[in-house]
C-alpha positions as CSV (number, residue, x, y, z in Angstrom):
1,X,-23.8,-3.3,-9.5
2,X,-21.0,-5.6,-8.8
3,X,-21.2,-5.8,-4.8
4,X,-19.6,-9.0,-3.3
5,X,-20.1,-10.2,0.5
6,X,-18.5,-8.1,3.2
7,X,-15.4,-9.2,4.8
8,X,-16.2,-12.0,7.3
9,X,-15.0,-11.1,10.8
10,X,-15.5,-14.0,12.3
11,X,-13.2,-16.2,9.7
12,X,-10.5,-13.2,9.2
13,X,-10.0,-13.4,13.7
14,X,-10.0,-17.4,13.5
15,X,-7.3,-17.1,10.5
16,X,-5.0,-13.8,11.6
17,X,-4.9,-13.7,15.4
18,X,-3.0,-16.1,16.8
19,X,0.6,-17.3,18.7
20,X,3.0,-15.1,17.0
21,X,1.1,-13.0,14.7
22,X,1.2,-9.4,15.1
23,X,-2.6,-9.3,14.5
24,X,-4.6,-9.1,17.6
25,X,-7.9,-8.1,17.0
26,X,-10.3,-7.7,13.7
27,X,-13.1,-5.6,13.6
28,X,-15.4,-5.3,10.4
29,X,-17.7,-2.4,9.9
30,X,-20.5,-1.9,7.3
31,X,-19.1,1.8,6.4
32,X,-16.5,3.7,7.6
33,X,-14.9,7.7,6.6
34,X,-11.9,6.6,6.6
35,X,-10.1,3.6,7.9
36,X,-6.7,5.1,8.3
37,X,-8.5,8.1,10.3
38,X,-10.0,6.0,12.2
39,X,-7.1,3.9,13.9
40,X,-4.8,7.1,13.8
41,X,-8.0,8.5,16.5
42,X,-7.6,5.2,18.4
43,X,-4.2,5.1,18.5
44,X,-3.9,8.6,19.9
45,X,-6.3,7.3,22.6
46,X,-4.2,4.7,23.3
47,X,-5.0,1.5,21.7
48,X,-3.1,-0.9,21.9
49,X,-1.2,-2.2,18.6
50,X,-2.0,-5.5,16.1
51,X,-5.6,-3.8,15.1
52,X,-7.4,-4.5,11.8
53,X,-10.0,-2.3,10.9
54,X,-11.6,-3.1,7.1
55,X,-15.1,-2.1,5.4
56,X,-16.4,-2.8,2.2
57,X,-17.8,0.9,2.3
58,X,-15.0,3.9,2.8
59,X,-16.7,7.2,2.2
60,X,-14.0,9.6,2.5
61,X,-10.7,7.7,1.6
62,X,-7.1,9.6,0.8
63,X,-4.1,9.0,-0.1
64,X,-0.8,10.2,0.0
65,X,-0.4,14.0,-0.1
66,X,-4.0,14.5,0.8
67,X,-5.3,13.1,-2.2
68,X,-9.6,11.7,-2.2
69,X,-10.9,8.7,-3.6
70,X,-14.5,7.4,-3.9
71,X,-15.6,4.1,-4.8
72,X,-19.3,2.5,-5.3
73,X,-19.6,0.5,-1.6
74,X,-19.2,-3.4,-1.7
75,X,-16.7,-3.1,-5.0
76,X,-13.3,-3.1,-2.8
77,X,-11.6,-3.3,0.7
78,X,-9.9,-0.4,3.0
79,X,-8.2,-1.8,5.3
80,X,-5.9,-0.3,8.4
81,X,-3.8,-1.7,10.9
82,X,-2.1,-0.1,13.8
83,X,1.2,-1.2,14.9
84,X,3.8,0.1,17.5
85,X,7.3,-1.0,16.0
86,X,9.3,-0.8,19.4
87,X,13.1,-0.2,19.0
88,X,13.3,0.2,14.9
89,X,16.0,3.2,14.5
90,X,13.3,6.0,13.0
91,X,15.6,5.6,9.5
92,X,14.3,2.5,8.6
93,X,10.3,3.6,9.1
94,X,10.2,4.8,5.7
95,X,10.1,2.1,4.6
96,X,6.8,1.0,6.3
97,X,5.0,2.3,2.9
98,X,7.3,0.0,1.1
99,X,6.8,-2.8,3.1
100,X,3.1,-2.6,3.1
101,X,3.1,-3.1,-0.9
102,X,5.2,-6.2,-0.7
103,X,3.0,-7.9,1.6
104,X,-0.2,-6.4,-0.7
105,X,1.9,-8.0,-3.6
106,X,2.1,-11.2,-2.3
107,X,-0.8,-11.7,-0.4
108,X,-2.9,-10.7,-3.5
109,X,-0.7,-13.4,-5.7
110,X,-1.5,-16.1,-3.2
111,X,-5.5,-15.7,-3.7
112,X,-5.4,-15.3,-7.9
113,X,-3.1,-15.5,-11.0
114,X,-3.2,-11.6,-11.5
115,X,0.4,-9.9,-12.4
116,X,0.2,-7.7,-10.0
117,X,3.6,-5.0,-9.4
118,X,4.8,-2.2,-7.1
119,X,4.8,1.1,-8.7
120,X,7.3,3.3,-6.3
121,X,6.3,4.9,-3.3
122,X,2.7,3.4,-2.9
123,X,0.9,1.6,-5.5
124,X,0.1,-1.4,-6.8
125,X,-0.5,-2.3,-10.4
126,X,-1.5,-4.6,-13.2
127,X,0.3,-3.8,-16.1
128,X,0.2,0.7,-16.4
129,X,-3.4,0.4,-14.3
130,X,-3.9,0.9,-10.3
131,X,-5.3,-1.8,-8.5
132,X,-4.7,-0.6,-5.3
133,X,-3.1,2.5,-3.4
134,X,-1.7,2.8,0.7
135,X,-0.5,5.0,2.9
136,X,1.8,5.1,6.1
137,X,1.2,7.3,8.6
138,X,3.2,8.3,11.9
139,X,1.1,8.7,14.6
140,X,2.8,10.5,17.5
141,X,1.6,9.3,21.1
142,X,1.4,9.4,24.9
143,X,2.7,5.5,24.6
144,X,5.6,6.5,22.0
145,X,5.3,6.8,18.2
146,X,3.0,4.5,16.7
147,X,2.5,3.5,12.7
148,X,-1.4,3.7,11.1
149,X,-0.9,1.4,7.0
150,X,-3.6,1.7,5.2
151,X,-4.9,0.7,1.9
152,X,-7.6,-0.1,-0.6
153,X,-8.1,-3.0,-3.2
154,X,-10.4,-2.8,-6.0
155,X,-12.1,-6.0,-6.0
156,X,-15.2,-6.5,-8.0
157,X,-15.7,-3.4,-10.1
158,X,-17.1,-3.1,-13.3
159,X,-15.7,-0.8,-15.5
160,X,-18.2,1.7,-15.3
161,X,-17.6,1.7,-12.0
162,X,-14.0,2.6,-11.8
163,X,-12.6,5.9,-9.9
164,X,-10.4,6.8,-13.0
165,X,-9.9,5.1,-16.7
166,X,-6.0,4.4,-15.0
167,X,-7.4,2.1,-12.4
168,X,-8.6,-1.9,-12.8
169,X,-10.3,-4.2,-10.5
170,X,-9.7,-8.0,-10.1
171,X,-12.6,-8.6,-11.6
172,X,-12.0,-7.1,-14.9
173,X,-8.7,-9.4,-15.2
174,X,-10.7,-12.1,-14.7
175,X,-10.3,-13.0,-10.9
176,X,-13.9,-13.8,-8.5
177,X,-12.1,-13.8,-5.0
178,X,-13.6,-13.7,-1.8
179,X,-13.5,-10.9,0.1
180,X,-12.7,-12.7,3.1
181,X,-9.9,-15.2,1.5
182,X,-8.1,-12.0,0.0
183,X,-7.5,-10.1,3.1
184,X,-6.2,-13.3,5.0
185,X,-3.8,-13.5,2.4
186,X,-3.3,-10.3,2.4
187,X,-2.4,-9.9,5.9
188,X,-1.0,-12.8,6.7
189,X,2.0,-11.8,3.8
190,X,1.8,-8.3,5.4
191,X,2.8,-10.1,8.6
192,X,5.2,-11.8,7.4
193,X,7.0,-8.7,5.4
194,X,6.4,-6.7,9.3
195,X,9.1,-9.4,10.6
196,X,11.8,-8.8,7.7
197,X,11.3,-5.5,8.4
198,X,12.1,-5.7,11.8
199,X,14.4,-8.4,11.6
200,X,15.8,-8.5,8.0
201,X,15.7,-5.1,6.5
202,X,18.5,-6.4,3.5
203,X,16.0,-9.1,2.5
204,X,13.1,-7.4,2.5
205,X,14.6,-4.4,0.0
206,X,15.4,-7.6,-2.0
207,X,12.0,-8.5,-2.1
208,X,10.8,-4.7,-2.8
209,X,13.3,-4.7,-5.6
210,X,12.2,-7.9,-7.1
211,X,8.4,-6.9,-6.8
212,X,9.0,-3.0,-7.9
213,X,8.2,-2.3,-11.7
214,X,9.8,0.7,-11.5
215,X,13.4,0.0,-10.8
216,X,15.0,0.2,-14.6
217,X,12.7,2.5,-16.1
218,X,12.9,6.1,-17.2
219,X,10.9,7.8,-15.7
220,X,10.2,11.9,-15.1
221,X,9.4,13.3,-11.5
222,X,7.1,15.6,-11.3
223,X,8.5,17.8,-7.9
224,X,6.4,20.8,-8.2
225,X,3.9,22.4,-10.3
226,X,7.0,23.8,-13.0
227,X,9.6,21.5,-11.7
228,X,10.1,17.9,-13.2
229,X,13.6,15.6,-13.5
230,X,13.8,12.8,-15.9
231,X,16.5,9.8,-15.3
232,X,16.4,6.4,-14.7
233,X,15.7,4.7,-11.9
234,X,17.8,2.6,-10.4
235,X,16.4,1.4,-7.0
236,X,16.0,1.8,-3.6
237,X,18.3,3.7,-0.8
238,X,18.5,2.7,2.9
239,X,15.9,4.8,3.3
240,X,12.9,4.4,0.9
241,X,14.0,6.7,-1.7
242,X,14.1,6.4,-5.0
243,X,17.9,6.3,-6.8
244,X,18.0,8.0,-10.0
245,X,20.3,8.6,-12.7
246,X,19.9,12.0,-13.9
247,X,21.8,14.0,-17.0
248,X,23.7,15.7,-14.1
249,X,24.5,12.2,-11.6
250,X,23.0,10.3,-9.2
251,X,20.0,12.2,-7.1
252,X,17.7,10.3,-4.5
253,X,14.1,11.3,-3.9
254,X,12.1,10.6,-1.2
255,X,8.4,10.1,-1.4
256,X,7.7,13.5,0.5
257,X,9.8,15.5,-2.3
258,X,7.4,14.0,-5.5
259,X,4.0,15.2,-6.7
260,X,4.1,12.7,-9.1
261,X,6.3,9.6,-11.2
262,X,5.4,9.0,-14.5
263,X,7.4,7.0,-17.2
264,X,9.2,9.6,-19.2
265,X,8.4,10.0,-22.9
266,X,10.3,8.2,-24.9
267,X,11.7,10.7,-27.1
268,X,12.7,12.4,-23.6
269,X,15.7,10.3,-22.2
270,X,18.8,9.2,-24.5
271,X,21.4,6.8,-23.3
């Protein structure tokens, strides 16, 4: 078994809530459902934004489009925050899912050397392999709309102990990291990508694009279970779709319209 210590409240408040930070309170729990579930309850009751809630131990995690995941306890992180973005024009909150994996990206770069890249809409990966997944959700309240980003990283797992043969750990590429150390990192680079998206939408789909292994390849998008388009992707619209050139022109997708994006066979797509 390839546990590793729990995230340390005490050291992740210290680090992430401060003067300026949109972080105001951590909370740490040995085992939680599901972390997004959990703040999208409290932020329905009311609570008030700049909440972390993480555990070692997520029972009942999903993903986009519903989808489950289980993992061993003390082999990754979930991790939630809720956040109220007052006075964003609701066009630009798609992009909250895209903004989530640059600050994963970079956060997770600042801890370890692992080459770590965004997969369009909501992944993050080491080379073809998922390291770790997230999800946006809307949360509609009696205090206005409010934003629930969620996501987990596989930390220490072995390979036996992997969801699916497409995911990794940091471990198996060779990086020991503190729990603890990761998710300041982590958090404090989601932070800072929160700001450009407030404040500098144009940079931060500069950073997305420079971050995004996906932009160039051809890929085929899977829309339905007998309905797929191949093309080649080009980048990232205004908002958060994905700009591909198809046989018949130029279509956008947004994330809500794909099952699934996969690279297209090569034999598939002639230029």
């Amino acid at each position: 078994m390839s546990f590793t210590p729990a995230p340390d409240a005490v050291a992740l408040t210290d680090a992430l809530v401060r003067p300026g930070s949109p972080w105001t309170a951590v909370s740490v729990v040995t085992e939680s459902a599901s972390t997004n579930a959990d703040l999208v309850a409290a932020a329905r009751r009311g609570a008030e934004p700049g909440q972390i809630l993480m555990t070692d131990n997520q029972t009942a995690g999903r993903g986009r489009l519903d989808r489950s995941w289980t993992t061993p306890p003390g082999v990754s992180v979930a991790c939630s925050v809720l956040l109220r973005p007052d006075g964003v024009p609701a066009e630009r909150w798609p992009w909250l899912s895209l903004m989530t994996g640059v600050g994963l990206v970079d956060g997770i770069r600042a801890v370890c050397d692992v080459p770590v890249r965004l997969k369009w809409p909501n992944d993050v990966l080491v080379g073809d392999r998922k390291l770790c997944g997230l999800l946006a959700e809307r949360v509609e309240t009696s205090a206005g709309p409010a934003v629930v980003l969620g996501f987990g990283i596989n930390v220490s797992m072995d390979a036996e102990e992997l969801p699916v043969d497409t995911a990794i750990s940091l471990r198996l590429e060779g990086a020991e990291v503190s729990k603890t150390e990761l998710m300041i990192e982590v958090l404090r680079a989601l932070a800072g990508a929160y700001r450009l998206w407030r404040d500098a939408p144009a940079e931060l789909a500069q950073r997305y694009a420079e971050r995004c292994r996906t932009i160039g390849l051809d890929v085929r998008i899977q829309l339905g279970s007998d309905q797929h388009v191949e093309g080649r992707a080009l980048g990232i619209d205004p908002a958060g779709g994905l700009i591909v050139r198809t046989p018949s022109g130029e279509r956008t997708f947004s994330a809500g319209d794909v099952v699934h994006l996969r690279p297209a066979a090569p034999s598939s797509m002639s230029h």
